[in-house]
matplotlib code that plots the C-alpha trace (Angstrom):
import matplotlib.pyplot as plt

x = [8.6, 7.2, 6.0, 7.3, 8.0, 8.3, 11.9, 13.3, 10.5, 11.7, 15.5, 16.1, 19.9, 19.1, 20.9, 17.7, 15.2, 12.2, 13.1, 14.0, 11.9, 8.7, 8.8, 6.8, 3.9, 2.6, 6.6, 5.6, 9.2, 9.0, 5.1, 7.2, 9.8, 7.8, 5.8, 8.8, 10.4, 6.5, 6.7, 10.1, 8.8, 6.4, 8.2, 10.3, 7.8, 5.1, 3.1, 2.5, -0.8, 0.0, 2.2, 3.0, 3.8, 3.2, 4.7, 8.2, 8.4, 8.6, 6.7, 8.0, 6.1, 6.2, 4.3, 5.0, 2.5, 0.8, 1.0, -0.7, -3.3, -4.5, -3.9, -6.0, -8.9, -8.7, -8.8, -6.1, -2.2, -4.2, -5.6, -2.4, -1.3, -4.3, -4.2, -0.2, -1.5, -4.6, -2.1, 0.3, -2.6, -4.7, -1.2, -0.8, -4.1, -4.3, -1.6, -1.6, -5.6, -5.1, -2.5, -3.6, -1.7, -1.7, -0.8, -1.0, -3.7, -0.9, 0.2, -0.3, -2.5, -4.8, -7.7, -9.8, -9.6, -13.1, -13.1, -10.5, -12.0, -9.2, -9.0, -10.6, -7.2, -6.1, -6.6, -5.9, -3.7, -4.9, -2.6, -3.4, -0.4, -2.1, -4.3, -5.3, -5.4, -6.3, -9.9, -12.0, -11.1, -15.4, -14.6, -16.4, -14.6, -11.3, -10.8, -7.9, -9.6, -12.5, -10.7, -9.4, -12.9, -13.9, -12.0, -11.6, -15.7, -15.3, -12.4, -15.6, -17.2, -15.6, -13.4, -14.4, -11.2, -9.3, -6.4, -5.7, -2.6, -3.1, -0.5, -0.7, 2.5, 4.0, 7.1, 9.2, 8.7, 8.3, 8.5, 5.8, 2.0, 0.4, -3.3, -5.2, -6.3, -10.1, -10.2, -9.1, -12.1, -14.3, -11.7, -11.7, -15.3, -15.4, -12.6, -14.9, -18.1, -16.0, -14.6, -11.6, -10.7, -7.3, -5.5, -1.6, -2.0, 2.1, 3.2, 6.8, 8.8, 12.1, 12.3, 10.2, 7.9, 8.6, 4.1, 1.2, 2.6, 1.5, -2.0, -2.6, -1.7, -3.8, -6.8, -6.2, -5.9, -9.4, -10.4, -9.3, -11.1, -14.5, -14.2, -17.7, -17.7, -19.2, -17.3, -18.8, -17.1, -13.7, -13.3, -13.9, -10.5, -8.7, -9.7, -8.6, -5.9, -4.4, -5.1, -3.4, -0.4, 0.0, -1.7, -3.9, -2.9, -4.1, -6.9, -5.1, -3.4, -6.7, -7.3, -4.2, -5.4, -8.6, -7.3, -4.9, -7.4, -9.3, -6.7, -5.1, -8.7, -9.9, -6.8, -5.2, -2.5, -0.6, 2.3, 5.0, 3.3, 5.4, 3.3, 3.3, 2.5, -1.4, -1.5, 0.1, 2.6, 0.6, -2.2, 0.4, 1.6, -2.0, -1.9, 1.3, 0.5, -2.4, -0.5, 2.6, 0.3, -1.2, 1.9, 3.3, 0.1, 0.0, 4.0, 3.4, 0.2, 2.2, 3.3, 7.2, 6.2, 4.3, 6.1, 8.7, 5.5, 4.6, 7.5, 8.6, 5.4, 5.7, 8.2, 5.7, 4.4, 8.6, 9.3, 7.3, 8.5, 12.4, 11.2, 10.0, 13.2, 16.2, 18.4, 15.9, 17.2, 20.4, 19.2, 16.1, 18.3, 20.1, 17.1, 16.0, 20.2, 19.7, 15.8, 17.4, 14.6, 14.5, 13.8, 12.0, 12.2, 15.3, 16.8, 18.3, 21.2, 19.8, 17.4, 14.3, 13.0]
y = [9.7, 7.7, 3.9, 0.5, 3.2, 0.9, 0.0, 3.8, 4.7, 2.3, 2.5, -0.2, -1.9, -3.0, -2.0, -1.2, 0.0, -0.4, -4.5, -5.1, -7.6, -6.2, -5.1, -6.6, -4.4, -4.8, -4.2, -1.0, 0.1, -0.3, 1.9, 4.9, 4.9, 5.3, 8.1, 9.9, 9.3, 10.4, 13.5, 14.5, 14.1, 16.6, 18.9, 19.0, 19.2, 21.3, 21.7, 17.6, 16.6, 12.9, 10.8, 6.8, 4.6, 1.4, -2.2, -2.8, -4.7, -7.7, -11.0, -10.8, -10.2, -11.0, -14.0, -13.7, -14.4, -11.5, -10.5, -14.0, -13.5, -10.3, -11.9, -14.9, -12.5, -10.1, -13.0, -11.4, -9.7, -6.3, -6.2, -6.1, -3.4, -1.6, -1.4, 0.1, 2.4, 3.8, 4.4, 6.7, 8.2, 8.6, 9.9, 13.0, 14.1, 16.7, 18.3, 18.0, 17.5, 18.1, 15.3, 11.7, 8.9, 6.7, 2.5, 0.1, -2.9, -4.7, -8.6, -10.2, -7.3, -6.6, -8.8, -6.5, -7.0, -8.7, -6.1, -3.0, 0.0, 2.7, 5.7, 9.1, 10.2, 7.0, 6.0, 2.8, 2.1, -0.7, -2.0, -4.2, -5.9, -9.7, -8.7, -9.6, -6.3, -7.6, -7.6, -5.6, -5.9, -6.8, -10.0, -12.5, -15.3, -14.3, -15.9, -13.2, -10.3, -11.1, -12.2, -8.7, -6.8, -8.9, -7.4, -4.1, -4.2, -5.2, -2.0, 0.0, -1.0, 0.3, 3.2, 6.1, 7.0, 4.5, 5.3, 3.1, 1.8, 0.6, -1.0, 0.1, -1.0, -4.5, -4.2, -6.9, -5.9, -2.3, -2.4, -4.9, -3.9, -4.5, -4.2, -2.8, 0.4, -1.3, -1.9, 1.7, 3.4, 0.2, -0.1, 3.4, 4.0, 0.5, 2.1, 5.3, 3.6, 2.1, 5.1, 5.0, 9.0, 9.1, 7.2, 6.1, 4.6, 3.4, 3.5, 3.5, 5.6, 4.7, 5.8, 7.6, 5.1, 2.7, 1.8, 3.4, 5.3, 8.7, 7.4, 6.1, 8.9, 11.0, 8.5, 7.9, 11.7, 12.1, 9.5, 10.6, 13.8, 12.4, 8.4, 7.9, 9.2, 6.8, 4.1, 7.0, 9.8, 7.3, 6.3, 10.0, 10.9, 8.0, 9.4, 12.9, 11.9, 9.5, 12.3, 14.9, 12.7, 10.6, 12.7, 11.7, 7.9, 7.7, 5.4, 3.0, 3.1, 2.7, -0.3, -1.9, -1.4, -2.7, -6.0, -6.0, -5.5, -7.6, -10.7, -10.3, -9.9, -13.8, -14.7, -13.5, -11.3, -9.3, -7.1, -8.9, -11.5, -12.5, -11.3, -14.7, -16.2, -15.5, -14.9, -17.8, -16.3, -17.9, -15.3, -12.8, -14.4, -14.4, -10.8, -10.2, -9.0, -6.2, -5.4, -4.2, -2.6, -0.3, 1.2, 1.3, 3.2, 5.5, 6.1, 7.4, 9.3, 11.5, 15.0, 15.7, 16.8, 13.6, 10.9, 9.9, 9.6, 6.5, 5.0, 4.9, 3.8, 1.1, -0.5, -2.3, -4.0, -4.2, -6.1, -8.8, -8.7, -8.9, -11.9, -13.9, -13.4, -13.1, -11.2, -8.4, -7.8, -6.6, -3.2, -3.7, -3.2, -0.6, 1.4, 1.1, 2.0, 5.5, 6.4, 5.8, 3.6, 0.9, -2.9, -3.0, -1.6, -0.8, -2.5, -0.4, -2.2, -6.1, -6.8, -8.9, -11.9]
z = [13.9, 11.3, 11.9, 13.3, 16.3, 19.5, 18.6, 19.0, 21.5, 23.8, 23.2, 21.8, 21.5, 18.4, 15.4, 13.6, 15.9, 13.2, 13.1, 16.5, 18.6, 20.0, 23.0, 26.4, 26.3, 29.6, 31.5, 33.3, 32.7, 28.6, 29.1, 31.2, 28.9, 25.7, 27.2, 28.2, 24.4, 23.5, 25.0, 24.6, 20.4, 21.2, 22.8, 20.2, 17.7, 19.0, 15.7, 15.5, 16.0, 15.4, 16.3, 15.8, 18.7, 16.6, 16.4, 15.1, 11.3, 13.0, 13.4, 16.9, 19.8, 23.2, 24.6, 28.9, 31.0, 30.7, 27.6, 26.4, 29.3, 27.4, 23.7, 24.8, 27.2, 23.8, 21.0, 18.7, 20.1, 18.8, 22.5, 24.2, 21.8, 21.9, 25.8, 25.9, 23.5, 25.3, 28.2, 26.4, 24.7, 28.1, 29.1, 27.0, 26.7, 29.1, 28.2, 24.1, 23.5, 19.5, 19.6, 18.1, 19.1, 15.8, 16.0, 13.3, 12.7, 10.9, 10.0, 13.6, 15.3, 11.8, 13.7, 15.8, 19.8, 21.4, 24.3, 24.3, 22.0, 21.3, 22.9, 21.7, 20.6, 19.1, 15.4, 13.8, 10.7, 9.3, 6.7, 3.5, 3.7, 3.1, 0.4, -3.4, -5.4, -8.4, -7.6, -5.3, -2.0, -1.6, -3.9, -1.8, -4.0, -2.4, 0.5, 1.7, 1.3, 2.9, 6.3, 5.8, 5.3, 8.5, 10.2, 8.9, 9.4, 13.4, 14.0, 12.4, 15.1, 17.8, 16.1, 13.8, 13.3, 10.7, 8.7, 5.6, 4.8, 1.4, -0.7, -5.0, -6.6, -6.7, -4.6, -6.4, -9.7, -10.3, -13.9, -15.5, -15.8, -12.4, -13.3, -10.4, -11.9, -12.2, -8.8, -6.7, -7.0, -5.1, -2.8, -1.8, -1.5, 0.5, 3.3, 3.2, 4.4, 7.0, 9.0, 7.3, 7.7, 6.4, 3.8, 2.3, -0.7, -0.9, -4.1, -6.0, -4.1, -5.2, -9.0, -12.0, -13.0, -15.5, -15.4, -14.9, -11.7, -12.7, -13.4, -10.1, -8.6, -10.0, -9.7, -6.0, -5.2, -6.8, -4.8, -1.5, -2.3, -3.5, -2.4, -3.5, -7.0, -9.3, -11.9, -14.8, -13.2, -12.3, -15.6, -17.2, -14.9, -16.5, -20.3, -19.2, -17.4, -20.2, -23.1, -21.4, -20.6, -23.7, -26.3, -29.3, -29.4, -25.6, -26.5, -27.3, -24.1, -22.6, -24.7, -22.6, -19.3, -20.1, -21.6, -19.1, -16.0, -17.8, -17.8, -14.1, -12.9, -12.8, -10.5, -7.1, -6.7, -4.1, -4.3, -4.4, -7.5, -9.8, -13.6, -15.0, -12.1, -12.0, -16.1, -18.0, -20.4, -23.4, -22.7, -23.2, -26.1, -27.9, -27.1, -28.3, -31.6, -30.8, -27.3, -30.1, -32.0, -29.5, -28.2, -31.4, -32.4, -29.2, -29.8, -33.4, -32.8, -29.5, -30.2, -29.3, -25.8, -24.7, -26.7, -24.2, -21.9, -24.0, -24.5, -20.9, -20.6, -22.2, -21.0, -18.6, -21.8, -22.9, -20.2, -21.5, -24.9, -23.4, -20.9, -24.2, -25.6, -24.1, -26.9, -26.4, -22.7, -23.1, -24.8, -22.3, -19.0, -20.2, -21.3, -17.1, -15.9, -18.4, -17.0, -13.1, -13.1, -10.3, -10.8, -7.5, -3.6, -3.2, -6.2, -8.6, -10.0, -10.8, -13.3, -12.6, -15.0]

ax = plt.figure().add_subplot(projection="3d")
ax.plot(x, y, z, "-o")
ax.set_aspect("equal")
plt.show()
């Protein structure tokens, strides 16, 4: 199983188990019916050692008596979750001790309950979702991201075993720069100091990348494996990383993400921004001329076995060009149909402007 688990767990008529309505979390007959659909899973599947019983994609929740009694006692729906969970886990321990029993901190439940602490063998998936990504998560002008380091901080407190659900692509628009590259390494290192002991970073999982997909990759494995390397040591990945990809013109491909990083940095944006909604097009536009110039440089300067690198590359900066002007979009799209490359989750077929 993999999340947004309640729906199946507790059979669910819905169509789609994932989006169905949450289920009452304190109906004795929806708790022995999820532990039965628990361990049946491990049966099954007897080298798991973790497995998700975690809220459906939905806003929906119940709000009965009870359930509100705990949401109000707890100060955040994370409670009543947290309780149903610490049954199923407290359930199965005995008989599948390496098992953890994994929920999510996620939209309605990402605040931190007042007085339930999970389990030993429940972690906690807290999930970005809300965030700005293009500054540090730490950046105490953003009024977002520090709600969510609040709480991330108080789930600290009373669990050392925090996954991280991060979020590194924008979801609506897979194809345009999105300039977080300058802030993964801070983020990472902030989630480390935090008991944050496993990590998703979520990226493009759809298509080949039309960005900087590979890049970030890379950079976030390194991360995971050494979170508290330095900005020195980060950025010395990103030089060896874009010279072996791009070849002898990679600088100037370095000079993009910094002006890029650079631009998208002084506003807020989450992963579903539109790219001229946070950078007015007329900063693109002053750029226009050097932007040209650097892929056109880092095109000419790749050997044969690294220039398609760059040029599907840069259709992140393309897509600019062929939103400026429309005659250039026609070519554009069907550039992205040949590549396979998708427009944005999901979304293979219809461009996006």
């Amino acid at each position: 199983l993999g999340v947004h688990t309640l729906g199946v767990l507790s059979e669910t008529t819905y169509p789609y188990p994932g989006y169905a309505p949450n289920p009452c979390l304190t109906d004795p007959a929806v708790l022995a019916t999820v532990i039965k659909n628990v361990r049946a899973t491990l049966e099954k599947n007897p080298n798991v050692n973790i497995i998700s019983v975690s809220q459906n994609d939905k806003e929906e929740y119940c709000h009965c008596e009870n359930c509100a009694a705990i949401d109000e006692e707890e100060g955040s729906p994370a409670g009543t979750l947290l309780r149903f969970v610490n049954r199923i886990a407290n359930a199965v321990a005995e008989q599948y001790p390496e098992v953890t029993i994994d929920t999510l901190a996620y939209k309605y439940t990402q605040k931190a309950p007042k007085v339930t602490k999970p389990a030993p063998n429940v972690c906690i998936r807290l999930c970005t979702f809300h965030c700005h990504f293009t500054h540090p998560l730490t950046d105490p002008t953003c009024s977002t991201n520090a709600k969510f380091c609040r709480d991330l901080e108080e789930w600290s407190k009373i669990c050392d075993n925090i996954h991280i659900w991060d979020y590194t692509t924008n979801f609506a628009f897979y194809i345009p720069t999105y300039a977080n590259l300058h802030v993964l390494q801070q983020n990472m290192q902030y989630f480390a100091e935090h008991n944050a002991r496993g990590m998703f970073p979520q990226g493009n999982r759809n298509s080949t990348s039309g960005e900087f997909g590979e890049l970030r990759a890379y950079l976030l494995a390194k991360l995971m494996m050494n979170p508290y390397m330095g900005e020195e040591e980060y950025y010395r990945l990103m030089d060896e990383f874009l010279q072996a990809y791009y070849g002898d013109g990679w600088a100037y491909i370095r000079m993009y993400i910094d002006k890029t990083s650079e631009m998208y940095e002084k506003g807020c944006g989450n992963m579903y921004m539109h790219p001229l909604n946070r950078v007015p097009a007329e900063e693109f536009r002053t750029m226009q001329a050097a932007f040209n110039d650097w892929w056109a440089k880092a095109e000419a300067l790749a050997d044969e076995d690294r220039v398609d690198n760059v040029r599907r590359s840069s259709l992140q900066w393309r897509w600019f060009l062929a939103r400026f002007d429309s005659s250039l979009q026609p070519a554009f799209e069907q550039e992205i149909r040949d590549r396979g490359i998708y427009w944005s989750e999901g979304n293979r077929e219809n461009s996006r402007w």
